[in-house]
C-alpha positions in Angstrom: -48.7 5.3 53.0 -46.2 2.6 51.5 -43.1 3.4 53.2 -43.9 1.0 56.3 -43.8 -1.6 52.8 -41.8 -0.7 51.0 -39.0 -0.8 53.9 -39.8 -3.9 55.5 -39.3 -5.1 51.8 -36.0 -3.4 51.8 -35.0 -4.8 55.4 -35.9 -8.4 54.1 -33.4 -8.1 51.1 -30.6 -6.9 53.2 -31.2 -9.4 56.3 -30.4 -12.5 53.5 -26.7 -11.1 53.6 -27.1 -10.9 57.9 -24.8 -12.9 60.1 -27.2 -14.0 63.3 -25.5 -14.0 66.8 -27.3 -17.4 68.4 -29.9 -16.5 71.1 -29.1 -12.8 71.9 -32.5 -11.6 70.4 -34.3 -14.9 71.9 -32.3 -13.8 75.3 -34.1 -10.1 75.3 -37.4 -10.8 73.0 -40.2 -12.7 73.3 -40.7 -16.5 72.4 -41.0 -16.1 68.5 -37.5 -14.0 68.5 -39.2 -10.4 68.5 -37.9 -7.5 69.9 -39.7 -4.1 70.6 -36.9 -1.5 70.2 -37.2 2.3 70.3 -35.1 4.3 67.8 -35.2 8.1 66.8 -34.1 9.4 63.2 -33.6 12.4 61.5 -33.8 13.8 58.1 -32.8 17.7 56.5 -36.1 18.9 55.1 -35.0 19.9 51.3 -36.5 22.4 49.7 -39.4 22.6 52.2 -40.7 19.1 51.2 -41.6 18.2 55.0 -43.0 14.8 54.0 -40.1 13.9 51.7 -37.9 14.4 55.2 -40.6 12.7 57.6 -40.2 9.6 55.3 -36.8 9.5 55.5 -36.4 9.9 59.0 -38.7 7.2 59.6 -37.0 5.1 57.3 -33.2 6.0 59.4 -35.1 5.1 62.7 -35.8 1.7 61.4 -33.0 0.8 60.0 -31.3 2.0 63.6 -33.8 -0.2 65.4 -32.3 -3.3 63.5 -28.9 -1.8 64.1 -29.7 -1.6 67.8 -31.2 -5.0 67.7 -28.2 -6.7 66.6 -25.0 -4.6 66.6 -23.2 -3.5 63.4 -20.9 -6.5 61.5 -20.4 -5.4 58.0 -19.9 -1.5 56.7 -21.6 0.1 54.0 -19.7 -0.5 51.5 -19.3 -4.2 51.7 -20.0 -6.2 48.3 -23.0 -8.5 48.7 -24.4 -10.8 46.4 -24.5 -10.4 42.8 -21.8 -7.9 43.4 -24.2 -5.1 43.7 -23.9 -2.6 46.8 -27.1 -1.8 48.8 -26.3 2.3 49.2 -26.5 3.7 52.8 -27.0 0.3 54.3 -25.3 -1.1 57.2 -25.2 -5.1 57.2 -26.1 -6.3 60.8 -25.3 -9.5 62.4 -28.4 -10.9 62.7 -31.4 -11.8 59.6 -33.8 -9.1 60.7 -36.7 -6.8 59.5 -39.2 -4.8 60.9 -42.6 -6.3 61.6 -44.9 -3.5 62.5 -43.7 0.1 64.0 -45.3 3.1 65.6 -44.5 6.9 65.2 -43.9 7.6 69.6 -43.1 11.8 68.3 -42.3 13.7 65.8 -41.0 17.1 65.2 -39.3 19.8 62.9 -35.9 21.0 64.6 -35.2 23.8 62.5 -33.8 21.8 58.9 -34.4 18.6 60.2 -37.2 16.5 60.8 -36.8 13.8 64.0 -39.0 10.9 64.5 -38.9 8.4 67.5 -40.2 4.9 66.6 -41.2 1.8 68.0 -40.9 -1.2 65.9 -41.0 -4.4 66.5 -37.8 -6.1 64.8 -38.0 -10.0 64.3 -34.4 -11.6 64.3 -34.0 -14.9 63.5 -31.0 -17.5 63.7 -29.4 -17.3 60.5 -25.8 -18.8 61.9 -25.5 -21.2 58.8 -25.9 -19.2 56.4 -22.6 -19.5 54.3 -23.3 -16.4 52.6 -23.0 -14.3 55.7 -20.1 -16.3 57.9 -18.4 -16.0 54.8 -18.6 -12.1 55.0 -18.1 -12.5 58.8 -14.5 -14.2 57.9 -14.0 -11.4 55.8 -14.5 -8.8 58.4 -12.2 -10.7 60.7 -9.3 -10.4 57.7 -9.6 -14.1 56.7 -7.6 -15.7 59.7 -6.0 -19.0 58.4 -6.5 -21.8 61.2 -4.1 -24.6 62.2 -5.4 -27.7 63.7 -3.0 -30.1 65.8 -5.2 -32.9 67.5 -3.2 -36.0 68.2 -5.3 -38.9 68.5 -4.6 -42.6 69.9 -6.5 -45.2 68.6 -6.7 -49.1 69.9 -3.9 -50.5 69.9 -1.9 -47.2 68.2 2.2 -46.8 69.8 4.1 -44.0 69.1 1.5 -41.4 68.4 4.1 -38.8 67.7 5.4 -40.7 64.4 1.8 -41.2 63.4 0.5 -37.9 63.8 3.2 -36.5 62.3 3.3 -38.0 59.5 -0.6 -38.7 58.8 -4.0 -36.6 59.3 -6.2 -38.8 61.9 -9.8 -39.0 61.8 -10.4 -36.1 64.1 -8.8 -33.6 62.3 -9.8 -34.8 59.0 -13.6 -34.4 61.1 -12.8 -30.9 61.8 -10.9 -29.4 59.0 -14.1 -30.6 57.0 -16.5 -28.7 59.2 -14.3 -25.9 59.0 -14.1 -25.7 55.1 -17.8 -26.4 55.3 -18.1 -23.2 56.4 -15.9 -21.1 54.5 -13.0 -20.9 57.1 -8.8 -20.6 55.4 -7.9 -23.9 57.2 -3.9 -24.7 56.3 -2.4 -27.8 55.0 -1.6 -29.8 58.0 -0.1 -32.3 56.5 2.8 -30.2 54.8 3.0 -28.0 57.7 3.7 -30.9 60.6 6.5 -32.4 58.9 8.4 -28.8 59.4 7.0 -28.2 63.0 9.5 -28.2 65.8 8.5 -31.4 67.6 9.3 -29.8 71.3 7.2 -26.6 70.9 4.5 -29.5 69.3 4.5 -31.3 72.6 4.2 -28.1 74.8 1.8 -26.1 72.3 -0.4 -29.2 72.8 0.3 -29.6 76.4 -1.3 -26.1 76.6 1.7 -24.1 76.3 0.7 -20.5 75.2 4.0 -19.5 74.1 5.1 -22.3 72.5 1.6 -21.9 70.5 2.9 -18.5 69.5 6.5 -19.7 68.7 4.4 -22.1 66.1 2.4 -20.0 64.8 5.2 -17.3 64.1 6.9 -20.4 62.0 3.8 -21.2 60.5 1.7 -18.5 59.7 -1.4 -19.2 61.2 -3.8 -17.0 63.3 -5.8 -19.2 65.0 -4.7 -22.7 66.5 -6.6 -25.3 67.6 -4.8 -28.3 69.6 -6.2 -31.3 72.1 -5.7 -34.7 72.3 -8.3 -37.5 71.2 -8.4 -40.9 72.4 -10.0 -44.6 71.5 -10.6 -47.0 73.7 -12.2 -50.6 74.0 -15.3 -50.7 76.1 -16.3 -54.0 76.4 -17.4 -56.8 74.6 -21.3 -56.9 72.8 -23.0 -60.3 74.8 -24.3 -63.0 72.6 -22.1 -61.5 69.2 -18.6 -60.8 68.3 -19.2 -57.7 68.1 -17.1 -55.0 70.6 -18.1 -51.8 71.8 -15.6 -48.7 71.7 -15.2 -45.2 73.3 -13.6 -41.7 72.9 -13.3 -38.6 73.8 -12.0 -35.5 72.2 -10.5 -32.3 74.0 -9.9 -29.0 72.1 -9.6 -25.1 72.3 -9.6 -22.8 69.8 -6.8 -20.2 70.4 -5.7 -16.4 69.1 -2.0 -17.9 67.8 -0.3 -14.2 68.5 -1.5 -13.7 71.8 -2.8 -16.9 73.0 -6.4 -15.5 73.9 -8.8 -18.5 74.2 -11.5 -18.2 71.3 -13.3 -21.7 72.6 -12.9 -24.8 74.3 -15.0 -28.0 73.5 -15.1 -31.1 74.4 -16.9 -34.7 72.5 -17.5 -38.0 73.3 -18.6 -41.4 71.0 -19.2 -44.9 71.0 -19.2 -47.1 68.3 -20.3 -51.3 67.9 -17.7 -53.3 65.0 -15.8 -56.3 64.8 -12.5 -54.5 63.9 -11.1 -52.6 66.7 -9.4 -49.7 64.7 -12.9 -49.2 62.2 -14.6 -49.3 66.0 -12.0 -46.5 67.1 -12.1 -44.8 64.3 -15.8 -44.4 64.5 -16.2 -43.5 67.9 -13.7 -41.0 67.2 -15.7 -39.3 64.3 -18.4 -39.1 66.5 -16.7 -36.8 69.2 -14.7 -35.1 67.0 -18.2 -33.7 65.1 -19.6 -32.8 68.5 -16.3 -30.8 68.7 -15.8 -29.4 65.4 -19.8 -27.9 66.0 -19.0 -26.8 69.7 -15.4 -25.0 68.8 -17.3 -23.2 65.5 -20.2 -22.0 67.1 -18.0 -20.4 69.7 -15.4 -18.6 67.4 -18.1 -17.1 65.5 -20.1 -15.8 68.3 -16.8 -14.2 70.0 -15.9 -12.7 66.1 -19.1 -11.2 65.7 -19.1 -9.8 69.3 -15.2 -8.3 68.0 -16.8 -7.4 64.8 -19.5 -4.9 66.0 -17.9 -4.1 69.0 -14.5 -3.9 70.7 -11.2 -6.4 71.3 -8.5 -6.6 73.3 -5.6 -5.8 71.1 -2.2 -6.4 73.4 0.4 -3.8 73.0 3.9 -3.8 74.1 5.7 -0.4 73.7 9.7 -0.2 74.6 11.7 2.6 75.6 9.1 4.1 77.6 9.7 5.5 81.4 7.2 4.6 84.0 5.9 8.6 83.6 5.4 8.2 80.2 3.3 5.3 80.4 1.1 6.9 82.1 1.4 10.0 79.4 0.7 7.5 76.7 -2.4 5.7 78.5 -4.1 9.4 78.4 -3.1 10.2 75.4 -4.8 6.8 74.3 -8.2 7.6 75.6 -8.3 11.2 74.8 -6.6 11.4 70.8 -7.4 7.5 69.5 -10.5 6.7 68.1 -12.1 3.7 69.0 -10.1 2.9 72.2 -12.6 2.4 75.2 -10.2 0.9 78.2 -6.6 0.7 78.3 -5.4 -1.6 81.3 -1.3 -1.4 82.0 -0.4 -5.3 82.8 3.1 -4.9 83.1 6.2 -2.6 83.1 9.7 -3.9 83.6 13.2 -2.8 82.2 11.4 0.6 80.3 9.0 -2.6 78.3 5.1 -1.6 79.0 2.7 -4.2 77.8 -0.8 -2.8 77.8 -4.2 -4.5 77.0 -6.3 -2.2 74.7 -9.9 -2.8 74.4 -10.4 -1.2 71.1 -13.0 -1.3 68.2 -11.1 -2.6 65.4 -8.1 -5.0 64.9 -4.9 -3.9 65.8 -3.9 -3.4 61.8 -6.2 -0.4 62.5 -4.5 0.5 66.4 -1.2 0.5 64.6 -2.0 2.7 61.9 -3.9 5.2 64.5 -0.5 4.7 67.3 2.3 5.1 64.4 3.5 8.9 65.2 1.6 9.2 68.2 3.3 12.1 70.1 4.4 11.1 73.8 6.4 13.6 76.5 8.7 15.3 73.9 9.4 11.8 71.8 6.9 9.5 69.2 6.0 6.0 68.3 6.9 4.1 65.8 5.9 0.8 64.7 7.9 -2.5 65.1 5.1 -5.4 64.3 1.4 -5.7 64.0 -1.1 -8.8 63.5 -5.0 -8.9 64.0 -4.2 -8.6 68.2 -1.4 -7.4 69.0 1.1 -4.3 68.4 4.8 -3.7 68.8 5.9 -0.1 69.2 9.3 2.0 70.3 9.6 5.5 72.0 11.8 7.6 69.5 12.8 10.8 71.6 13.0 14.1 70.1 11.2 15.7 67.4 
């Protein structure tokens, strides 16, 4: 029989499009990145051609086992290359195709045929692979990111005029990194000279709201702030040479709700005769350690929201402290895709709730706008990517 071929061949083509998750198939699979998964599929046995079916359920059961392997990141009918669409695929997160499989049972169930398989998946670690972040970032709406790092260099005063009015060497170092791999990074340098310079200092102080007040005024979706720092270390014995340090801080934040996507941090050392070149190149060093550290994180947490759930906060007003309870039930038992909802706070008929949902809350709001609650419904105020504004509307 070809079909153990001919859909391994057809696994291959679809895992150059796959986005890998680092280490979670290493984590669960031997040392070469296999991974034994069982899988059942089914098939309608047309026209009595029970072959015709058995094929096809085998060929479901594999594709499931990848599925299962990995987690779902990309539906089915997502462009891939050349524009073309693979029909009845689902893109994965991870490169991965079946190796070898076994038939465990098999059965007719009236119109269908089932199989049960055991195949071997291999997953490799595909995380730079443009191709598929780029899809990743498209899955995640294209956030556009924002990077404040102020940095003092040897002998630098007044780091406030200087940032604001000039890039530095560790966010030129990062915005580079980010653009290398297909991230919407915005144009700091236009953006500063309009930022308020208080919510700057707090934002960058670690200041959640102020974040949010900046990113309301800016746009962005994602923030990244920290501070950076050059220093001498010593002189070089025997040459005129001087040694320098530094050290880079940074997190990676959700602008409208302030939800930590990553936190790095980078260090570098550098040998020159001039003392700002010397900074300057320490600097690069710990702001590339960063800049790697801070991507590899956001990706891994967007793939994990991609195939799975996040937590979309929602604030609803107007609500008694009954009908929070009403609309928590309602929640679980009418929306699709909401596993937990956790009430966090209730104050002055205000209930802010934290949904873990699977989708963004673009989707929540769509799925909550109308919802009816004790004798009233909601209506939307504001949505972004993670969080949702509603209103209870008594009456009909």
């Amino acid at each position: 029989m070809n079909l153990k071929s001919d859909v391994r061949t057809a696994l291959v083509a679809a895992a150059v499009i796959l986005l890998a998750l680092p280490g979670l198939a290493r984590a669960q699979g031997d040392a070469s990145g296999d991974k034994v998964i069982n899988a059942d599929g089914v098939a309608a046995i047309g026209k009595g051609d029970q072959a015709a079916a058995r094929d096809k359920a085998i060929d479901d059961a594999l594709r499931k086992a990848v599925e299962q392997a990995v987690g779902t990141l990309i539906e089915s009918e997502t462009m891939v290359q050349n524009y073309q669409v693979l029909n009845d695929s689902i893109y994965s997160q991870t490169k991965g195709f079946v190796r070898t499989y076994k038939i465990v049972s098999e059965k007719q169930e009236g119109p269908l045929y089932k199989v049960t398989v055991a195949a071997t998946v291999a997953v490799g670690d595909v995380k730079g692979d443009l191709q598929s972040l780029g899809l990743l970032i498209q899955r995640m709406r294209r956030p556009r990111v924002l990077v404040m790092i102020p940095e003092e260099n040897i002998h630098d005063s007044g780091w406030w005029w200087h940032w604001a009015a000039n890039i530095g060497t560790v966010e030129t170092q990062i915005i580079r990194a980010l653009k290398s791999k297909e991230f919407t990074v915005m144009d700091s340098a236009t953006i500063r000279k309009t930022i308020d310079k208080e919510a700057a200092l707090k934002a960058l102080d670690g200041d959640d709201a102020a974040a949010a007040r900046i990113a309301v005024q800016t746009g962005a979706e994602v923030l990244i702030t920290g501070q950076a720092v050059a220093q001498p270390a010593g002189s070089v014995a025997g040459s005129q040479m001087n040694s320098y340090q530094a050290s880079v801080t940074a997190r990676a934040v959700k602008a409208d709700t302030g939800e930590i996507l990553g936190t790095a941090t980078g260090s570098g050392k550098a040998v020159h005769l001039n003392s700002t070149a010397g900074g300057n190149e320490a600097l690069k060093q710990a702001a590339s350690m960063v800049a790697d550290d801070l991507i590899s994180q956001i990706v891994q947490q967007w793939a994990k929201e991609a195939s799975g759930t996040r937590m979309i906060a929602l604030s609803v007003t107007g609500l008694t402290k009954e009908l929070v309870d009403d609309l928590i039930a309602a929640m679980k038992q009418d929306i699709r895709g909401v596993a937990e909802v956790w009430e966090r706070e209730y104050a002055s008929g205000v209930a802010r709730l934290d949904v873990d949902f699977k989708g963004d809350g673009e989707a929540l709001s769509r799925a909550l706008s109308g919802l009816a609650v004790g004798g009233g419904k909601l209506q939307l105020t504001a949505a972004t990517a993670n969080k949702v504004d509603l209103r209870f509307v008594a009456g009909p």
